[in-house]
C-alpha positions in Angstrom: 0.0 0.0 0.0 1.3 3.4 -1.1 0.9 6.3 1.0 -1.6 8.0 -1.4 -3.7 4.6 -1.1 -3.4 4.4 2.7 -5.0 7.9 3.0 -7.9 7.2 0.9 -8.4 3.4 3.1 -11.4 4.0 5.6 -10.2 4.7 9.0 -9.3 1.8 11.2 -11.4 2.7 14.9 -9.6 0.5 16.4 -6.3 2.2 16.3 -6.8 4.0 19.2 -7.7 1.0 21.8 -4.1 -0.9 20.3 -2.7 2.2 22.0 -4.2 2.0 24.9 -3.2 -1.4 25.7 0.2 -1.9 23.6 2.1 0.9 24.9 1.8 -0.3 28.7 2.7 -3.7 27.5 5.0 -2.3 25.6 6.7 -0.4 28.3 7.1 -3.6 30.2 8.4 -5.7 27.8 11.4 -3.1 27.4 11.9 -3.4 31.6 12.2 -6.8 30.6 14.2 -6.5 27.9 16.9 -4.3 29.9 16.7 -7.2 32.9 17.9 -9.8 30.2 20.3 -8.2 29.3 21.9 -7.1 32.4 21.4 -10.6 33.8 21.4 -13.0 31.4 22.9 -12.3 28.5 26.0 -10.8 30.5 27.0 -14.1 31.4 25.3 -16.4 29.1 26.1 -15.7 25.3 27.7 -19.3 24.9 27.4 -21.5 21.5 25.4 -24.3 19.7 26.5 -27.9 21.3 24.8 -31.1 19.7 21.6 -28.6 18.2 21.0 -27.3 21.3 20.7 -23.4 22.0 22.3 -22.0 24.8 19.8 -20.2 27.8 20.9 -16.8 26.5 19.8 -17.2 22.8 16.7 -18.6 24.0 16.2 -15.9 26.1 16.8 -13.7 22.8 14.0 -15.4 20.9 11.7 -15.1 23.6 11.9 -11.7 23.7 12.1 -11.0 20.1 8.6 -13.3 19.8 6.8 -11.5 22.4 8.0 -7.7 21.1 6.3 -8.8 17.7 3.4 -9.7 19.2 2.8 -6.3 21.4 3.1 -4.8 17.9 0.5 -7.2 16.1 3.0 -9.4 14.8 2.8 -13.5 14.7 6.1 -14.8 13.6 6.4 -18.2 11.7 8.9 -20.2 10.4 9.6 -21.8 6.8 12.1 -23.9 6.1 14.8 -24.8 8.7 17.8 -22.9 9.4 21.4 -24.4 9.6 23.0 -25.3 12.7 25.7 -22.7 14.0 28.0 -21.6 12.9 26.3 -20.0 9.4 26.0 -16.7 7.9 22.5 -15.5 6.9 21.6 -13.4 4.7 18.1 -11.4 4.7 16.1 -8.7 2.6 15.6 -5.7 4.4 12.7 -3.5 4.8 11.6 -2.8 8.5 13.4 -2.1 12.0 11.6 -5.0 13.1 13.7 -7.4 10.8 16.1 -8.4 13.2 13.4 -9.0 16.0 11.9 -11.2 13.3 15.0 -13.2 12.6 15.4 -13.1 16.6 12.3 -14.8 17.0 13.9 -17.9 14.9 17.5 -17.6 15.6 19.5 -15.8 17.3 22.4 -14.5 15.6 24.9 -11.7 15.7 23.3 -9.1 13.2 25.8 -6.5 11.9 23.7 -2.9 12.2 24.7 0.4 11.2 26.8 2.2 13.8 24.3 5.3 14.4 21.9 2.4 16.9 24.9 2.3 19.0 23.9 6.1 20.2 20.4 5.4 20.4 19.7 6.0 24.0 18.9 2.1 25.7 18.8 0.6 22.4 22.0 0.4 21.9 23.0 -0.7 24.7 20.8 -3.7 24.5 21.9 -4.3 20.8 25.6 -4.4 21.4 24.6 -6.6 24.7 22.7 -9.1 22.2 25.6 -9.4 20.1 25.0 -6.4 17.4 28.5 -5.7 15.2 28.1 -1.6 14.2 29.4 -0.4 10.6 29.9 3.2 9.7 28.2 2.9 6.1 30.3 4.3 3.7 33.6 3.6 5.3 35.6 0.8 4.1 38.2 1.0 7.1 34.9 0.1 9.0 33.8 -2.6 6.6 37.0 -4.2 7.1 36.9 -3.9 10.9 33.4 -5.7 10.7 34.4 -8.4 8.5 37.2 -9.1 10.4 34.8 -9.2 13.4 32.6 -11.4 11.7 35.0 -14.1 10.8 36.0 -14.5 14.2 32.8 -14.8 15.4 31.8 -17.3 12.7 35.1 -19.5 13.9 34.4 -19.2 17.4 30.7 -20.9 16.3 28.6 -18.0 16.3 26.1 -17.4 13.7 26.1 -13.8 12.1 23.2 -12.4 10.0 23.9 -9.1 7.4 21.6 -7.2 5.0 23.3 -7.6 2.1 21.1 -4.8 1.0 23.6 -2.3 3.0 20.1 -0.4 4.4 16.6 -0.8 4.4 14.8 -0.2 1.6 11.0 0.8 0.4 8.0 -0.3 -1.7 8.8 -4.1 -1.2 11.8 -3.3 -3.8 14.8 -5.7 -3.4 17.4 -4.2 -4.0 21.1 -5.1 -5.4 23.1 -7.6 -3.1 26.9 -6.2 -2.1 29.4 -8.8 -2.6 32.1 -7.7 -0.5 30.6 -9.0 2.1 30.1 -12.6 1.0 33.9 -12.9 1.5 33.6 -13.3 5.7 31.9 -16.3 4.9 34.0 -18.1 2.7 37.4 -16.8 5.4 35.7 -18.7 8.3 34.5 -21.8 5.7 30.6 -21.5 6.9 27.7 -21.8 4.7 25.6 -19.4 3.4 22.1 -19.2 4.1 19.7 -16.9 2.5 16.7 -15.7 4.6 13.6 -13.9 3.2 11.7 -11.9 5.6 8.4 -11.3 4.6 4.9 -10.2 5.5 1.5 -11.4 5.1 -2.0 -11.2 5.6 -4.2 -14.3 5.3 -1.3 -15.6 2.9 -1.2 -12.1 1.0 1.9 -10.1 0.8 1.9 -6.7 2.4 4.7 -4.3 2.0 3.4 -1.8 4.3 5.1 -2.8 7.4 8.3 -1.8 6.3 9.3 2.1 5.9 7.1 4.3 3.5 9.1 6.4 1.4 10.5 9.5 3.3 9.3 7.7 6.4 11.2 8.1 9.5 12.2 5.7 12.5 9.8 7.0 14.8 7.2 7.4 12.3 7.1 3.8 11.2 7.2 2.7 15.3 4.4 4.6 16.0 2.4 3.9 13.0 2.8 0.0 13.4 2.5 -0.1 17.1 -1.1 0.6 16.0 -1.6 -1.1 13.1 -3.7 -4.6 12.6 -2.5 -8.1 13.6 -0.4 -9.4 10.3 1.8 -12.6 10.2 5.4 -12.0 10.2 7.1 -15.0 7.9 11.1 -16.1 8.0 11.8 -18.3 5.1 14.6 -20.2 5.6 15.7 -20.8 2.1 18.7 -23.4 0.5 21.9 -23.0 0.8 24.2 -21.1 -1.5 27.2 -22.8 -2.8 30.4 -21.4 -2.0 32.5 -19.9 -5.0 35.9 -18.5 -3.7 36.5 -17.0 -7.1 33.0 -15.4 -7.6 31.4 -13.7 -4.4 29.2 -11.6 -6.9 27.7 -15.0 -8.1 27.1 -16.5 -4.3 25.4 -12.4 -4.0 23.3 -13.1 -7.2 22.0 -16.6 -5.9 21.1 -15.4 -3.1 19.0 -12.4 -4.1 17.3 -14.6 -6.5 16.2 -17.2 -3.8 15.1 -14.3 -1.8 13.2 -12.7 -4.1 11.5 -15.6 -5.6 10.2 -16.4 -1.7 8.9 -13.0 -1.4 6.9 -12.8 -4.5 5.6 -10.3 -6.5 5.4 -7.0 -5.6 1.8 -6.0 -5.3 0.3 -3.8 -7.5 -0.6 -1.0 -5.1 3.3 -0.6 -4.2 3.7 1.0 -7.8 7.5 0.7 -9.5 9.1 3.2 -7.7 12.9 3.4 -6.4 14.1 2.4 -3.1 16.1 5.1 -1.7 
């Protein structure tokens, strides 16, 4: 849904009484949040043995599940995602794409480094894991790569947006290869990941960022919006080609993309910024 078509849809009454009772919850849940992370993951990050999470990444999930649901979100799960350690790579739309890979697995997500000075938020990412890049930097890129490899060979999973930022209009946009390479120094398979969401099976595009949409703009405006499922398609591997990381890019963006589907017709053809 476009903006235009979203201010000629009939007004949704109950907007107002998902306020009333989300934001206390909501509230909470943070509380909770902060208590994890102080208590828990402090102590508790650990690694995959035999299949078998570790308390802290279970802890992750929970909280990821539960934040998607104050919002209206039900998470579920296609596919099945490789054991630890694996890089996954996602299409990216929403804020709320790493909570919904959270609720499925969690991973060490590599974010851009302005969420570091987000006030509590940052905190709590870089406590859960979360590897900052300065976009447009390459002696950052190859801090963070280098940062990823070593958590890939210490068994930790790492998920990136290959995207390098979120996007609009359900557009999927051109994968950088550069990246790819952090997989193939710690030897760990790639796993593409479509994030995508739905309404009784339909694709919907409007829970990611309208165009010229800000952080807090989107928050609000989906902290009132209508329940919608919230899908993580756990899709084939990519095989690994040392000699061509633009082709293991290319595969992977094509396995996304065919997941998501088309884009719907509302959406129009326009640009991703």
């Amino acid at each position: 849904m476009t903006p235009d078509a979203a201010s000629q849809a009939p007004p949704d009454r109950m907007r107002p009484w998902r306020y009333l009772w989300r934001i206390p919850l909501l509230v909470l849940h943070v509380l909770f949040g902060v208590l994890i992370c102080a208590l828990i993951l402090s102590w508790s990050q650990g690694v995959m043995k035999d299949g078998r999470e570790p308390f802290g990444h279970r802890a992750i999930r929970l909280w990821s599940t539960w934040l998607l649901r104050i919002f209206g979100f039900r998470s579920r799960r296609f596919g099945k995602p490789l054991a630890d350690p694996v890089m996954f790579v996602a299409n990216h739309t929403s804020w709320l794409d790493i909570e919904l890979m959270h609720t499925q697995r969690a991973a060490c997500f590599v974010a851009k480094a302005e969420i570091a000075g987000w006030p509590l938020v940052g905190w709590m990412a870089a406590r859960g894991g979360t590897i900052f890049h300065r976009r447009g930097s390459n002696h950052s890129l190859a801090s963070v790569m280098q940062v990823m490899v070593e958590r890939l060979r210490a068994g930790r999973s790492v998920a990136v947006f290959p995207e390098g930022g979120s996007g609009y209009n359900g557009v999927l946009r051109v994968f950088h290869a550069r990246i790819f390479q952090a997989a193939l120094d710690a030897e760990v398979p790639v796993q593409p990941v479509a994030l995508r969401f739905a309404r009784n099976g339909k694709r919907l595009i409007d829970a990611g960022f309208r165009e010229g949409e800000s952080f807090m703009g989107n928050f609000v405006r989906l902290l009132g919006e209508a329940p919608l499922d919230a899908e993580v398609h756990f899709l084939e591997p990519v095989p690994a080609s040392p000699d061509a990381r633009r082709r293991m890019a290319e595969a992977s963006r094509a396995r996304i993309e065919q997941s998501l589907g088309p884009v719907p017709a509302a959406a129009g053809a326009g640009e991703p910024a």
